[in-house]
C-alpha positions in Angstrom: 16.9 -3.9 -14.9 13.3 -3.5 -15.7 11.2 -0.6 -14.7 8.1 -1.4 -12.9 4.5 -0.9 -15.0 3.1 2.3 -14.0 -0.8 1.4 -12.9 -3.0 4.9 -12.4 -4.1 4.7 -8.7 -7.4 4.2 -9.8 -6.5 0.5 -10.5 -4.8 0.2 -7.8 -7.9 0.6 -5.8 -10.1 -1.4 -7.9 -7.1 -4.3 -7.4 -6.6 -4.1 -3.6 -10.8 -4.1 -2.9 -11.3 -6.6 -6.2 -8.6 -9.6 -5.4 -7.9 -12.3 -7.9 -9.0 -15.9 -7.2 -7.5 -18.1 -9.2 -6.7 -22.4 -8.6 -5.6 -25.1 -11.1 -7.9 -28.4 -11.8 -7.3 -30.8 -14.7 -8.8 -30.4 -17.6 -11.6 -32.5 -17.8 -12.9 -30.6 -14.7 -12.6 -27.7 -16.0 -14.6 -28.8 -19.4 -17.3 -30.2 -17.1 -17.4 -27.1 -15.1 -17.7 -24.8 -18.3 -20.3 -27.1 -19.5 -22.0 -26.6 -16.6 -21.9 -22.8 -16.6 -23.0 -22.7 -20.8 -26.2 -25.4 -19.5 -27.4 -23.1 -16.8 -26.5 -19.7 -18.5 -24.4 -18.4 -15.5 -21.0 -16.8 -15.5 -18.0 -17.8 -13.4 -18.4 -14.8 -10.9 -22.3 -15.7 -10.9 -21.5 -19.5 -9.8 -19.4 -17.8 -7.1 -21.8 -15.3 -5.9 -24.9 -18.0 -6.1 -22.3 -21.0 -4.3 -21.3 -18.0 -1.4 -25.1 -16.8 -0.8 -24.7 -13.5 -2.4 -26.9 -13.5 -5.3 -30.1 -15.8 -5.9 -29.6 -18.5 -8.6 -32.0 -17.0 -11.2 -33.7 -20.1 -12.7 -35.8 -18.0 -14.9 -32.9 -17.9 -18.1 -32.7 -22.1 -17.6 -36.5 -22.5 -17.3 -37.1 -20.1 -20.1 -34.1 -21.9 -22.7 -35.5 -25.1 -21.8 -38.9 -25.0 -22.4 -38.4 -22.6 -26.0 -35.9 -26.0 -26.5 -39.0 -28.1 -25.9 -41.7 -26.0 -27.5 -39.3 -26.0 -30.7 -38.8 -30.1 -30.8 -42.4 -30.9 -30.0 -43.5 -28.1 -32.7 -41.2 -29.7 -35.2 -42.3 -33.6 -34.2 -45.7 -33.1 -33.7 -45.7 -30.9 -37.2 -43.7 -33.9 -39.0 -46.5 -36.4 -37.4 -49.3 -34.9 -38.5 -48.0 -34.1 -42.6 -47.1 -38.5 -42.4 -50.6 -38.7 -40.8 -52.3 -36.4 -43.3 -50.4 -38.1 -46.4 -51.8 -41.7 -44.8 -55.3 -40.5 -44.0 -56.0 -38.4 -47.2 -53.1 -40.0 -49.8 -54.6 -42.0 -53.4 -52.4 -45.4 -53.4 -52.9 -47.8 -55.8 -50.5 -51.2 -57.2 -49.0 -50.6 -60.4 -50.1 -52.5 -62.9 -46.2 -54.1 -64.0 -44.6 -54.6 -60.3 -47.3 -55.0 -58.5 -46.2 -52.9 -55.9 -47.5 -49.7 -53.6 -47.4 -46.3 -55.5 -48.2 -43.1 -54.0 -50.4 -40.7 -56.3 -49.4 -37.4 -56.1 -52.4 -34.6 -55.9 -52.8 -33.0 -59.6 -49.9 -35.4 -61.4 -50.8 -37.8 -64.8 -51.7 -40.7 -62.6 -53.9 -38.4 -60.0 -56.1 -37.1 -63.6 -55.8 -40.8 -64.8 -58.0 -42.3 -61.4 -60.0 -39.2 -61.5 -60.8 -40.4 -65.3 -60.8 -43.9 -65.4 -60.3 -45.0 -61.6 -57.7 -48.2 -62.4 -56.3 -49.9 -64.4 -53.9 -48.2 -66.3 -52.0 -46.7 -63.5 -47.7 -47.8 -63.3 -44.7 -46.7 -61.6 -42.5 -44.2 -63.3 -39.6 -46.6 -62.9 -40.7 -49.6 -61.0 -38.6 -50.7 -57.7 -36.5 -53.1 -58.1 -38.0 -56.4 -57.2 
């Protein structure tokens, strides 16, 4: 026969003023609900508290996460936008000479001294696209 676990009486206090609450849902609930406590930064005992009217919902963490979230996207879009809009406003393009096709000159490369120099004419494609 088994002895019982010896618990200081300390815990047995904390346990008899503290009671478990535990239930079973299937699984997809229960991803859902954890979901739901990661997207709104709460813990379980916080969901309890805020659902029974014991603690405010403290929107403050969510309002704060989502707008870094947005200040972080728009920073990196609009920052992506405005380098393709520089490189359109402000870029040298030219045809090459063999393909007849759109090349890009590169600020300070051969081809960028070569327009400074001699304007067209003489400017290709490294390796022209295939046609």
């Amino acid at each position: 026969m088994r002895k019982k676990k010896h618990k200081p009486p300390g815990c047995i206090r904390y346990e008899k003023t503290h009671p478990v609450v535990s239930f079973r849902v299937i699984e997809e609930w229960y991803n859902e609900f954890k979901a739901f406590l990661k997207e709104q930064n709460n813990s379980i005992g916080d969901f309890f508290r805020i659902a029974l009217g014991k603690q405010k919902a403290n929107y403050q963490k969510a309002h704060d996460k989502g707008f870094d979230e947005g200040f972080n996207i728009g920073y990196n879009e609009g920052k992506t936008e405005g380098y393709n809009s520089g490189m359109n406003d402000w870029a040298i393009w030219c045809y090459c000479w063999k393909c007849n096709k759109p090349k890009f000159i590169k600020p300070n490369s051969r081809d960028h001294k070569v327009v400074i120099e001699q304007a067209q004419g003489y400017i290709e494609h490294d390796k022209c696209p295939e046609e």
